[in-house]
PyMOL Python script that loads the backbone (N, CA, C, O; Angstrom):
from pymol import cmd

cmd.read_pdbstr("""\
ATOM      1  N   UNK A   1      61.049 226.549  17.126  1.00  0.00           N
ATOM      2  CA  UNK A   1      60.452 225.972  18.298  1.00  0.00           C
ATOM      3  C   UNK A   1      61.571 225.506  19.234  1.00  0.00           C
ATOM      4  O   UNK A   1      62.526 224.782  18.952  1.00  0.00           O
ATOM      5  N   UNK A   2      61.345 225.913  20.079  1.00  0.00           N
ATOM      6  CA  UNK A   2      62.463 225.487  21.238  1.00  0.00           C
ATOM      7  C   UNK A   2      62.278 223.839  21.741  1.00  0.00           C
ATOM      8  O   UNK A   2      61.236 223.200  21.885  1.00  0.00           O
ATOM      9  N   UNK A   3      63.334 223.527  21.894  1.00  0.00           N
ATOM     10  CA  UNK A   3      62.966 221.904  23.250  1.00  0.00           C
ATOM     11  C   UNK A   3      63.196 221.909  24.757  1.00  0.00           C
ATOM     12  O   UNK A   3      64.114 222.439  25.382  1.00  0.00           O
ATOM     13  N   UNK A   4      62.505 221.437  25.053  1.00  0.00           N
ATOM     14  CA  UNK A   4      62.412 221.065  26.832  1.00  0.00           C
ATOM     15  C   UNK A   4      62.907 219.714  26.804  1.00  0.00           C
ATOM     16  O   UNK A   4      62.830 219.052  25.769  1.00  0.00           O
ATOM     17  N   UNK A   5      63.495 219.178  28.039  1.00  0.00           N
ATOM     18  CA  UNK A   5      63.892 218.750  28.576  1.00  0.00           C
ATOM     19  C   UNK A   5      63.199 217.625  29.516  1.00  0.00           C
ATOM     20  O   UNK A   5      62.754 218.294  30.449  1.00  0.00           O
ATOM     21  N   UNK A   6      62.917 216.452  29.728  1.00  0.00           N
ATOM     22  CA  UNK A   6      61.754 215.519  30.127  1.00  0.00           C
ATOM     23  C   UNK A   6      62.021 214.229  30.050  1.00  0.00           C
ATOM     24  O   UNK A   6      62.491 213.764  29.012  1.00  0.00           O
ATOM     25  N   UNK A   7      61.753 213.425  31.179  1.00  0.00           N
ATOM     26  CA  UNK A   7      61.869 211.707  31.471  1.00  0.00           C
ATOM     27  C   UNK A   7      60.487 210.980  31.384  1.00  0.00           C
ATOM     28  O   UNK A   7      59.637 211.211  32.244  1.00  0.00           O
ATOM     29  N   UNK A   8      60.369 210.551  30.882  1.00  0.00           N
ATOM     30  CA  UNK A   8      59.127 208.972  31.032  1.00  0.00           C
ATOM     31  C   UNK A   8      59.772 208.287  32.126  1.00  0.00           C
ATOM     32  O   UNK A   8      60.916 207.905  31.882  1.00  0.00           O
ATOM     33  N   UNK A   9      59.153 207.956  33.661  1.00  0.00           N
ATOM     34  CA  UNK A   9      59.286 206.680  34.154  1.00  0.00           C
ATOM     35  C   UNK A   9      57.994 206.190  34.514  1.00  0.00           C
ATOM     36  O   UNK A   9      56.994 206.745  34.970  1.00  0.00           O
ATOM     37  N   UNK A  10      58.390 204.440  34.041  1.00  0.00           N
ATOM     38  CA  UNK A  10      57.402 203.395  34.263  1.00  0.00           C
ATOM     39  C   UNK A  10      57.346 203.106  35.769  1.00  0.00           C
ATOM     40  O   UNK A  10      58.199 202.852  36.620  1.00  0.00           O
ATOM     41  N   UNK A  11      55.382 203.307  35.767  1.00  0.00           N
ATOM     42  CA  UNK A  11      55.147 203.220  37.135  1.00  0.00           C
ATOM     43  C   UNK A  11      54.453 201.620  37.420  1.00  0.00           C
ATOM     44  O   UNK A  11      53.767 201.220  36.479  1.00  0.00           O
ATOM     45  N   UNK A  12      54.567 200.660  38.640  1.00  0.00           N
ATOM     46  CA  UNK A  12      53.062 200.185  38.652  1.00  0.00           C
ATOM     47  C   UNK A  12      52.060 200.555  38.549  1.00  0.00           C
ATOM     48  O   UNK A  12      51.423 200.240  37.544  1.00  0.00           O
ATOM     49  N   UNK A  13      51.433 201.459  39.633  1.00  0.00           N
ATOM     50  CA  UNK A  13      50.138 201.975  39.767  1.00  0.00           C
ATOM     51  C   UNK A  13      50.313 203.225  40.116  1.00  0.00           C
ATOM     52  O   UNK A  13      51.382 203.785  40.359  1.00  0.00           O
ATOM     53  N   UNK A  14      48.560 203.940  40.154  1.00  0.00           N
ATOM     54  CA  UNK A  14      49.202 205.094  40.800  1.00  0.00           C
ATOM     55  C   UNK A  14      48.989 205.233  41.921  1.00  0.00           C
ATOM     56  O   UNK A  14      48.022 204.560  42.276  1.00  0.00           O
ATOM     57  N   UNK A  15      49.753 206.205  43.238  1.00  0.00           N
ATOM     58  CA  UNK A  15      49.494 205.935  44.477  1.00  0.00           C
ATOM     59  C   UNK A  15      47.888 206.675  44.736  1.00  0.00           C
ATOM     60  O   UNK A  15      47.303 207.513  44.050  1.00  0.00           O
ATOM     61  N   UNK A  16      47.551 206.112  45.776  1.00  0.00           N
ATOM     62  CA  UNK A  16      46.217 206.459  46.235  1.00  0.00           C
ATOM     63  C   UNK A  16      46.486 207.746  46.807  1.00  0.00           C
ATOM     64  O   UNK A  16      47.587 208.063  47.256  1.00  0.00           O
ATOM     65  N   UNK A  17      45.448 208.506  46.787  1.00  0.00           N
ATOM     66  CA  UNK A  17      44.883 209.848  46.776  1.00  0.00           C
ATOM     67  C   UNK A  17      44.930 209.970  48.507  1.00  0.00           C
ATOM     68  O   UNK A  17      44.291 209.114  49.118  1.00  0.00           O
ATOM     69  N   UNK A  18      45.723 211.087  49.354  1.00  0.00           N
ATOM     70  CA  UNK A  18      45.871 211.408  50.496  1.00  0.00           C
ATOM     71  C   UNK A  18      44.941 212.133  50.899  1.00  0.00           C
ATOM     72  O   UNK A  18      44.948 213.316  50.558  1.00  0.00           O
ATOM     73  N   UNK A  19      43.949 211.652  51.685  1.00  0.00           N
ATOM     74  CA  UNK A  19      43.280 212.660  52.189  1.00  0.00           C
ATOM     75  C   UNK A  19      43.469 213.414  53.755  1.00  0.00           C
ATOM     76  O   UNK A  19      44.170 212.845  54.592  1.00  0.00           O
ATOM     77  N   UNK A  20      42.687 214.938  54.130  1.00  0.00           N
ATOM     78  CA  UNK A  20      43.228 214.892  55.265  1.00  0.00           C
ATOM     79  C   UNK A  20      42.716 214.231  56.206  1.00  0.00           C
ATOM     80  O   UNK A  20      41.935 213.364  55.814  1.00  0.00           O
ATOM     81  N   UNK A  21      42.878 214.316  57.499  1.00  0.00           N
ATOM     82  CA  UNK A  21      42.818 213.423  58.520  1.00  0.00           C
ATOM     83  C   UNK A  21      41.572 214.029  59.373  1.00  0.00           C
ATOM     84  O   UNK A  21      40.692 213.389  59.949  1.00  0.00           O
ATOM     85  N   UNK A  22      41.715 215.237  59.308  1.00  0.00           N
ATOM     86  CA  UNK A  22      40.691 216.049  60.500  1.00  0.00           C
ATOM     87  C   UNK A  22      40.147 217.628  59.325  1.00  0.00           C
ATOM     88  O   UNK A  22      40.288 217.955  58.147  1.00  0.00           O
ATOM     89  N   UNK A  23      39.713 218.004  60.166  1.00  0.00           N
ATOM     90  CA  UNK A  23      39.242 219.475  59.583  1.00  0.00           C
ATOM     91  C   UNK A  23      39.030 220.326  60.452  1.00  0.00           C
ATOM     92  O   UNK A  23      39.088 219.913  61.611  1.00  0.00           O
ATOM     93  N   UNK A  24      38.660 222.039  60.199  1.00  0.00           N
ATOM     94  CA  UNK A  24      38.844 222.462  60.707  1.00  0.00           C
ATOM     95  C   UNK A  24      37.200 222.603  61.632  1.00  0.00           C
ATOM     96  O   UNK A  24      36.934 223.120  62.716  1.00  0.00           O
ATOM     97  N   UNK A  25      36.496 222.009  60.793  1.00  0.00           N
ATOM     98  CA  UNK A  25      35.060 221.727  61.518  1.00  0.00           C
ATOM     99  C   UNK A  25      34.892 220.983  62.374  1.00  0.00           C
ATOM    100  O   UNK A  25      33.837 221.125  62.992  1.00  0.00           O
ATOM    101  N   UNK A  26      35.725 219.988  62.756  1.00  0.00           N
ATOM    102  CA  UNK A  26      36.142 218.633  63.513  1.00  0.00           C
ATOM    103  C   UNK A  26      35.752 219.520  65.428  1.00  0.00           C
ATOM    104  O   UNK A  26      34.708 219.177  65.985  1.00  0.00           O
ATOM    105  N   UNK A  27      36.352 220.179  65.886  1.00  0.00           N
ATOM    106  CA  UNK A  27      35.928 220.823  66.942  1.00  0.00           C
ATOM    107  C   UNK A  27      34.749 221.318  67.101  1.00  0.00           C
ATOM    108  O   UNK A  27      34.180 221.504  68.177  1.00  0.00           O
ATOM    109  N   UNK A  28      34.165 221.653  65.531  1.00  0.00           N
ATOM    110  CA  UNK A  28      32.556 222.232  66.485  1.00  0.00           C
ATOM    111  C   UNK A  28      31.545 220.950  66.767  1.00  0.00           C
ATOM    112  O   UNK A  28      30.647 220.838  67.601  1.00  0.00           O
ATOM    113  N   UNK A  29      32.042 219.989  65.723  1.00  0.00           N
ATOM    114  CA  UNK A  29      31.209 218.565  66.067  1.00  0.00           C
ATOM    115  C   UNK A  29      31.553 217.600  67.686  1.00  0.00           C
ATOM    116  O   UNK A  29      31.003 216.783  68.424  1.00  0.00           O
ATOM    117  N   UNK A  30      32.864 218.390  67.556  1.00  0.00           N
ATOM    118  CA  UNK A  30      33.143 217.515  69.085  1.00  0.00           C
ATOM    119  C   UNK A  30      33.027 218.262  70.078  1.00  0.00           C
ATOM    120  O   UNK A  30      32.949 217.568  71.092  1.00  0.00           O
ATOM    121  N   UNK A  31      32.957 219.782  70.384  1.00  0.00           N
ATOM    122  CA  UNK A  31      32.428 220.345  71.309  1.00  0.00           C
ATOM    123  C   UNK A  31      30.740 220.193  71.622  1.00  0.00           C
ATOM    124  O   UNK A  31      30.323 220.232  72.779  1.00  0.00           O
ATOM    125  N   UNK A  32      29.763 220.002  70.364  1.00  0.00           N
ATOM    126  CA  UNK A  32      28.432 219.533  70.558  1.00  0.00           C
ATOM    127  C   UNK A  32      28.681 217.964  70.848  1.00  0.00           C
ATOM    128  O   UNK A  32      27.851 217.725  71.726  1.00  0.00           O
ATOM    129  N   UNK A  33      29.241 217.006  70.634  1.00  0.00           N
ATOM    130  CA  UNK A  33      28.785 215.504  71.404  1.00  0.00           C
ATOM    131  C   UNK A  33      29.120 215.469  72.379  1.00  0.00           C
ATOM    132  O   UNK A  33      28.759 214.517  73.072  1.00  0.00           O
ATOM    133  N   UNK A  34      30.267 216.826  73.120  1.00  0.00           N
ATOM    134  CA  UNK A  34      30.535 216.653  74.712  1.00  0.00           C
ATOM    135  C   UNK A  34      29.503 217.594  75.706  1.00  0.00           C
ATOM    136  O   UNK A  34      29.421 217.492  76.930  1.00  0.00           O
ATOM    137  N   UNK A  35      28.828 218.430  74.930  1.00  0.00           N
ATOM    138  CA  UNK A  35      27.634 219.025  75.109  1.00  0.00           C
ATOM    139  C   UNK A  35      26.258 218.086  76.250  1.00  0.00           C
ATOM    140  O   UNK A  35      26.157 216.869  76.093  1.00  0.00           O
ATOM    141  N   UNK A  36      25.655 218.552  76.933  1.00  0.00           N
ATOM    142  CA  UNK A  36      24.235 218.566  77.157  1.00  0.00           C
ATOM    143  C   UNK A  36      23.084 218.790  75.965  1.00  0.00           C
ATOM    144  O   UNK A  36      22.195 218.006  75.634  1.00  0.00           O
ATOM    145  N   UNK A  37      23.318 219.803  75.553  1.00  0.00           N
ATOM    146  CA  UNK A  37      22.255 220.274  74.077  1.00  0.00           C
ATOM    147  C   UNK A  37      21.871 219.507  73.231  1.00  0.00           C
ATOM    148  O   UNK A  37      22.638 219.271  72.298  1.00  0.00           O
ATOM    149  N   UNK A  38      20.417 218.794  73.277  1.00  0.00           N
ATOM    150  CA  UNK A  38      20.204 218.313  71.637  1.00  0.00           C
ATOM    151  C   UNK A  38      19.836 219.230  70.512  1.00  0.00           C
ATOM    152  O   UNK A  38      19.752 218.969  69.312  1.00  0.00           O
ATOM    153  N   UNK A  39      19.648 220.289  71.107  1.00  0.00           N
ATOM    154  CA  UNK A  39      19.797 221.568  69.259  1.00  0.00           C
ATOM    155  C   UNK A  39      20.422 222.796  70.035  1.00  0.00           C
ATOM    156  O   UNK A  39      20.139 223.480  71.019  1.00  0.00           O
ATOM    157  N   UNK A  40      21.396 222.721  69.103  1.00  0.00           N
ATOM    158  CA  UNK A  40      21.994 224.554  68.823  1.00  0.00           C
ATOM    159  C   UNK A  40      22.190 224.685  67.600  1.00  0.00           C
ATOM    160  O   UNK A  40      22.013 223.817  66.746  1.00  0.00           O
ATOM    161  N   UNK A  41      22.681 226.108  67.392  1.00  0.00           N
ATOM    162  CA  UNK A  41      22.731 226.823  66.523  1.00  0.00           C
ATOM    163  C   UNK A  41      24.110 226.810  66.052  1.00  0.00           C
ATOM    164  O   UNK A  41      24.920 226.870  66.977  1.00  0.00           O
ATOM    165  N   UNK A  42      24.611 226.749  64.890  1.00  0.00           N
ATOM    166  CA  UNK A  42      26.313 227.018  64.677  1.00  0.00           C
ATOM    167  C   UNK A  42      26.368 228.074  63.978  1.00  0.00           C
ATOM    168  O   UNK A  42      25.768 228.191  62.909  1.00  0.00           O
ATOM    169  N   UNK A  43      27.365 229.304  64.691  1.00  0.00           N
ATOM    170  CA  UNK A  43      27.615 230.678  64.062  1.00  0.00           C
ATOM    171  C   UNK A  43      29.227 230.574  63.538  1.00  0.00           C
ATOM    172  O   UNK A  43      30.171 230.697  64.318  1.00  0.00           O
ATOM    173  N   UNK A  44      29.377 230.332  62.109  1.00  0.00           N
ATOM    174  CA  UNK A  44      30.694 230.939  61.674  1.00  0.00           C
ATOM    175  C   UNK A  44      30.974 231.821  61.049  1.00  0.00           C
ATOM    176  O   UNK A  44      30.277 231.929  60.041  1.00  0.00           O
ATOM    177  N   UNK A  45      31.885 232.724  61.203  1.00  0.00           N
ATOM    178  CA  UNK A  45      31.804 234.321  61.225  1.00  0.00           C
ATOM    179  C   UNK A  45      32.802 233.851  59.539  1.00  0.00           C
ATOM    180  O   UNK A  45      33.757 233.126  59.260  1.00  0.00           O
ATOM    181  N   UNK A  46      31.810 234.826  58.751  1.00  0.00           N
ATOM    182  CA  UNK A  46      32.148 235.064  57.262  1.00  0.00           C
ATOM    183  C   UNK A  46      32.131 233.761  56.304  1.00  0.00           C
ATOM    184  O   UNK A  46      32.924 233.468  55.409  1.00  0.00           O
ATOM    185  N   UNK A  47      30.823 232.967  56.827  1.00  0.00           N
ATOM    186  CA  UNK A  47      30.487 231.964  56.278  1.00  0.00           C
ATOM    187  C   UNK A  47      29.245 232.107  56.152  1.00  0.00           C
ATOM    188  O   UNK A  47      28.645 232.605  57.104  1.00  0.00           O
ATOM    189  N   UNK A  48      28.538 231.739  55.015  1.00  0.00           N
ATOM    190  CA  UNK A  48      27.292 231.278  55.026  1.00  0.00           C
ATOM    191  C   UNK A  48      26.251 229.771  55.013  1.00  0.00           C
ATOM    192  O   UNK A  48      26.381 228.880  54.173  1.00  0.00           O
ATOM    193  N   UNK A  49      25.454 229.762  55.893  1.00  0.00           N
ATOM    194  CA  UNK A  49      24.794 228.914  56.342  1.00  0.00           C
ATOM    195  C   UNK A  49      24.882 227.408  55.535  1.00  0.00           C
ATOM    196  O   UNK A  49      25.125 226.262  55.913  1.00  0.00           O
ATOM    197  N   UNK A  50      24.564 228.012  54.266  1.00  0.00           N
ATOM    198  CA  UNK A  50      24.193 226.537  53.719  1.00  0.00           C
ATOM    199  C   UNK A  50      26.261 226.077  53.165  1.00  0.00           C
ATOM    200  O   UNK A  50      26.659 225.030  52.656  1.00  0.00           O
ATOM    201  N   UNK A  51      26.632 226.639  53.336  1.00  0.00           N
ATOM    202  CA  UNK A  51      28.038 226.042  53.251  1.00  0.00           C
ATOM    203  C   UNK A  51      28.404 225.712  54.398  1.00  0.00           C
ATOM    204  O   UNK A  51      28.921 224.610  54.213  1.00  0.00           O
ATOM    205  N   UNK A  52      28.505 226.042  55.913  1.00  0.00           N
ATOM    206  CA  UNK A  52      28.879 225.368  56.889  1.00  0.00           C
ATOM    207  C   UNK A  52      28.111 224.172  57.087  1.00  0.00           C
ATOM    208  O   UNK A  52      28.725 223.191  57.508  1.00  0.00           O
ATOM    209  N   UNK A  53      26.907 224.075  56.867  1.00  0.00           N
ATOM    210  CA  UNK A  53      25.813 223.154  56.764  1.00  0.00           C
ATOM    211  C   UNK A  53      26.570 221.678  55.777  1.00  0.00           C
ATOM    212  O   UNK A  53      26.464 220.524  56.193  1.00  0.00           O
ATOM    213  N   UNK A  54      27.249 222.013  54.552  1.00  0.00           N
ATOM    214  CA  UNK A  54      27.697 221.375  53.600  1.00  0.00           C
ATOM    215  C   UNK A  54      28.829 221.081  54.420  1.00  0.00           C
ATOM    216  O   UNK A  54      28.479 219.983  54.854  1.00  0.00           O
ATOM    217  N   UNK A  55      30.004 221.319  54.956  1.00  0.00           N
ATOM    218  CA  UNK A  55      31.264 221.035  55.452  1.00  0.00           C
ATOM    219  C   UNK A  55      30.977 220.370  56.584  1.00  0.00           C
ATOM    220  O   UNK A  55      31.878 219.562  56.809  1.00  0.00           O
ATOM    221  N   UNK A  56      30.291 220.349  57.244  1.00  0.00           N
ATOM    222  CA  UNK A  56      29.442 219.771  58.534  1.00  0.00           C
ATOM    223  C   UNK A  56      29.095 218.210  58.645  1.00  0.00           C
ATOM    224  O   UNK A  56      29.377 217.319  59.447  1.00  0.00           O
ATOM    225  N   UNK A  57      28.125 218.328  57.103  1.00  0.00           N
ATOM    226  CA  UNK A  57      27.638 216.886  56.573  1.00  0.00           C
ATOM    227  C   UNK A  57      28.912 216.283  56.051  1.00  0.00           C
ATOM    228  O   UNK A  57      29.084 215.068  56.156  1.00  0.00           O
ATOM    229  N   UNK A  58      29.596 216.869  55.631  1.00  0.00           N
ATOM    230  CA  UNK A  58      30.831 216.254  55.219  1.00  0.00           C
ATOM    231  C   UNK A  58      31.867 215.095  56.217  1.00  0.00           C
ATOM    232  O   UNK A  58      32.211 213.914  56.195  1.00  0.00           O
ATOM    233  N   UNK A  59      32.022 216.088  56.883  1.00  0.00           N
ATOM    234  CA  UNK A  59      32.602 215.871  58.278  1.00  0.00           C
ATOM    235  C   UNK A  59      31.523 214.393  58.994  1.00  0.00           C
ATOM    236  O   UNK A  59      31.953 213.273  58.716  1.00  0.00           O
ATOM    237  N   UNK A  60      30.625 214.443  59.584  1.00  0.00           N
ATOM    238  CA  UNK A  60      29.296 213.712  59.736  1.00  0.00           C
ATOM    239  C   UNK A  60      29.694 212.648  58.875  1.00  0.00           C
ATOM    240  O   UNK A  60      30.432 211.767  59.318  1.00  0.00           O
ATOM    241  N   UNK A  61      29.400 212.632  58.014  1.00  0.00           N
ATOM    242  CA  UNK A  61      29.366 211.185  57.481  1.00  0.00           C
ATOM    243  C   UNK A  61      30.622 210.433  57.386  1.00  0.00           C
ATOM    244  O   UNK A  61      30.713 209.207  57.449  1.00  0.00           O
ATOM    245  N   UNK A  62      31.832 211.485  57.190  1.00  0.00           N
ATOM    246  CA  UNK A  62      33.580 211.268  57.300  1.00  0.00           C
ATOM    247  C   UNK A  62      33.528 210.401  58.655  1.00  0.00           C
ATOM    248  O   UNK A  62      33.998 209.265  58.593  1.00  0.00           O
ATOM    249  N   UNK A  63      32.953 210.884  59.964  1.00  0.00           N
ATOM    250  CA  UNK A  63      33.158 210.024  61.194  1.00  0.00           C
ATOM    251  C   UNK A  63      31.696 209.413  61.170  1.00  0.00           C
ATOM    252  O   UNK A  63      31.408 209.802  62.303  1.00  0.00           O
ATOM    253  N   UNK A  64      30.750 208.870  60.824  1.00  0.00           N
ATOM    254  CA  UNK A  64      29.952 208.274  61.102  1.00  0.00           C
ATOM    255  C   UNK A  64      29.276 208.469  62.320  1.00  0.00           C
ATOM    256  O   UNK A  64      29.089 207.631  63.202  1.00  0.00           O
ATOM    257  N   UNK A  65      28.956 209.552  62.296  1.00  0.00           N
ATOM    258  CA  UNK A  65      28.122 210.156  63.434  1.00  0.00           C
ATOM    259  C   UNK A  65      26.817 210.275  63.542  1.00  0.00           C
ATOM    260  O   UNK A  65      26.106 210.173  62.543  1.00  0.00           O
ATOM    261  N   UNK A  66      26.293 210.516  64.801  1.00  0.00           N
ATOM    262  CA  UNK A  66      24.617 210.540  64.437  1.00  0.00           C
ATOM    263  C   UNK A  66      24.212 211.778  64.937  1.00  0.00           C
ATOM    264  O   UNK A  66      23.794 211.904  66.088  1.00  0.00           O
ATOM    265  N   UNK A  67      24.336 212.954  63.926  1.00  0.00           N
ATOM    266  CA  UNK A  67      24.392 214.078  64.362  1.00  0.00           C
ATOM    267  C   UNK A  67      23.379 214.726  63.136  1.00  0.00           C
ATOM    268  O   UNK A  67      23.703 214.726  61.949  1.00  0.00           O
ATOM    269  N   UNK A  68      22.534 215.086  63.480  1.00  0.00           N
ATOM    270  CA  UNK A  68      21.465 215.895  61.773  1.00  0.00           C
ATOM    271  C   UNK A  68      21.854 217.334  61.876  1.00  0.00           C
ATOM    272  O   UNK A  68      21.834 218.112  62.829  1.00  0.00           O
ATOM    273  N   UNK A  69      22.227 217.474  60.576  1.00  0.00           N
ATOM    274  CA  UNK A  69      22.447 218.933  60.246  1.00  0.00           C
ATOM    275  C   UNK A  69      21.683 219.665  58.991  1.00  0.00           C
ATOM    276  O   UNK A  69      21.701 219.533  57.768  1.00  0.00           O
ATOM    277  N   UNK A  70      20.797 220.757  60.217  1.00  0.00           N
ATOM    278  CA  UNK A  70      19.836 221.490  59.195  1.00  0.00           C
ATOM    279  C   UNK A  70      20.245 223.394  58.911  1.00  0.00           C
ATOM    280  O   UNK A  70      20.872 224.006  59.776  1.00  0.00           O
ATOM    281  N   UNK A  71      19.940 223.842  58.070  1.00  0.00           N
ATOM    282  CA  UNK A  71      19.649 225.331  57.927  1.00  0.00           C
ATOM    283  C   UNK A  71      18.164 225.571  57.752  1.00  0.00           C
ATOM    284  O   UNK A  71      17.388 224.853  57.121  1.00  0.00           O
ATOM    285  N   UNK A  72      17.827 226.919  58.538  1.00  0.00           N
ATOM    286  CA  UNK A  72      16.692 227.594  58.510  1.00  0.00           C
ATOM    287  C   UNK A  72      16.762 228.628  58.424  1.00  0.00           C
ATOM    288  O   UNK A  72      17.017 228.874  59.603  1.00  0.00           O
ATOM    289  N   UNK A  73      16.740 229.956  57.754  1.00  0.00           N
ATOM    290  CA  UNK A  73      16.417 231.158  57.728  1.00  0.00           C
ATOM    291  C   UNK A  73      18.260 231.416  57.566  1.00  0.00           C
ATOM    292  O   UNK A  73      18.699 232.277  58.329  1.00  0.00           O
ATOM    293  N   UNK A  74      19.094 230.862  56.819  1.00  0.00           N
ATOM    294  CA  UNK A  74      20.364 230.885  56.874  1.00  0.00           C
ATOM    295  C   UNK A  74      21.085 230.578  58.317  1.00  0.00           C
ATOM    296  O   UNK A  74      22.170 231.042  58.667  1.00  0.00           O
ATOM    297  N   UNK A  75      20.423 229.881  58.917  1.00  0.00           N
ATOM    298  CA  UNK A  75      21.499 229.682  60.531  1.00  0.00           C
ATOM    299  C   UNK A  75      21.279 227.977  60.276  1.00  0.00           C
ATOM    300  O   UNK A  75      20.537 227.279  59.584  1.00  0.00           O
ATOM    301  N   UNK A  76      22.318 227.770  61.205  1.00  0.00           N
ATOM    302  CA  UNK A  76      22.814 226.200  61.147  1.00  0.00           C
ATOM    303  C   UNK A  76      22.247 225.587  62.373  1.00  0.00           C
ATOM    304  O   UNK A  76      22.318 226.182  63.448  1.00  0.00           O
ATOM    305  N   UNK A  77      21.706 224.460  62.263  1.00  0.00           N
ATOM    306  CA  UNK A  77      21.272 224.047  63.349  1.00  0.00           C
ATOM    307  C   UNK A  77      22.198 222.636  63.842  1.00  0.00           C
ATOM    308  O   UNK A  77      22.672 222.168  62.807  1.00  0.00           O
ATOM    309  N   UNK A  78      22.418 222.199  64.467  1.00  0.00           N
ATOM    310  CA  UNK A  78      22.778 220.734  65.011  1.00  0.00           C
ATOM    311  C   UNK A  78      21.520 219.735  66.212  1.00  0.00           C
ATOM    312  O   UNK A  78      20.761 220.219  67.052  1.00  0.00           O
ATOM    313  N   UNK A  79      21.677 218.613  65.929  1.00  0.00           N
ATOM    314  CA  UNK A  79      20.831 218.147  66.532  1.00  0.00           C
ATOM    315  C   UNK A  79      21.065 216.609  67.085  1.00  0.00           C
ATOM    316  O   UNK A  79      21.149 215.727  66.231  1.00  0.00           O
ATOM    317  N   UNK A  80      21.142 216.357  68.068  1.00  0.00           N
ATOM    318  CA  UNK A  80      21.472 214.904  68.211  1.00  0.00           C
ATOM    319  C   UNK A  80      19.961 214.114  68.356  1.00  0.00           C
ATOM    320  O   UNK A  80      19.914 212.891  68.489  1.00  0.00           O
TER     321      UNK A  80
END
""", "prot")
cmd.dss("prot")
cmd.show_as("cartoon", "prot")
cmd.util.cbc("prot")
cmd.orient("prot")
């Protein structure tokens, strides 16, 4: 059996978990609140519905927005 090579150092704690800051969904939510429209549709090319729908709500609740996000017939809806 071979040996490796390896340190133990004593930590306080561990550091807190970095999250990111923005996303890449972050523009379609802010192009609809600078909008007129209270419903459109969101088309992302080689995505499906109920996953942009999921990254959306994500986003949404990340900024505390008052924005409802539905799917119907696989298309995304937004709605203020």
């Amino acid at each position: 059996m071979s040996k490796i090579s390896f340190d133990l150092l004593p930590v306080e704690k561990k550091p807190s978990r970095r999250y990111r800051k923005g996303s890449k969904y972050d523009p379609i939510l802010d192009k609809f609140l600078e909008g007129k429209d209270k419903l459109v549709t969101v088309e992302v090319a080689g995505r499906d519905g109920n996953y942009v729908r999921t990254q959306l709500k994500k986003r949404i609740d990340a900024r505390d927005l008052k924005i409802d996000v539905s799917v119907v017939n696989n298309k995304v809806y937004l709605e203020k």
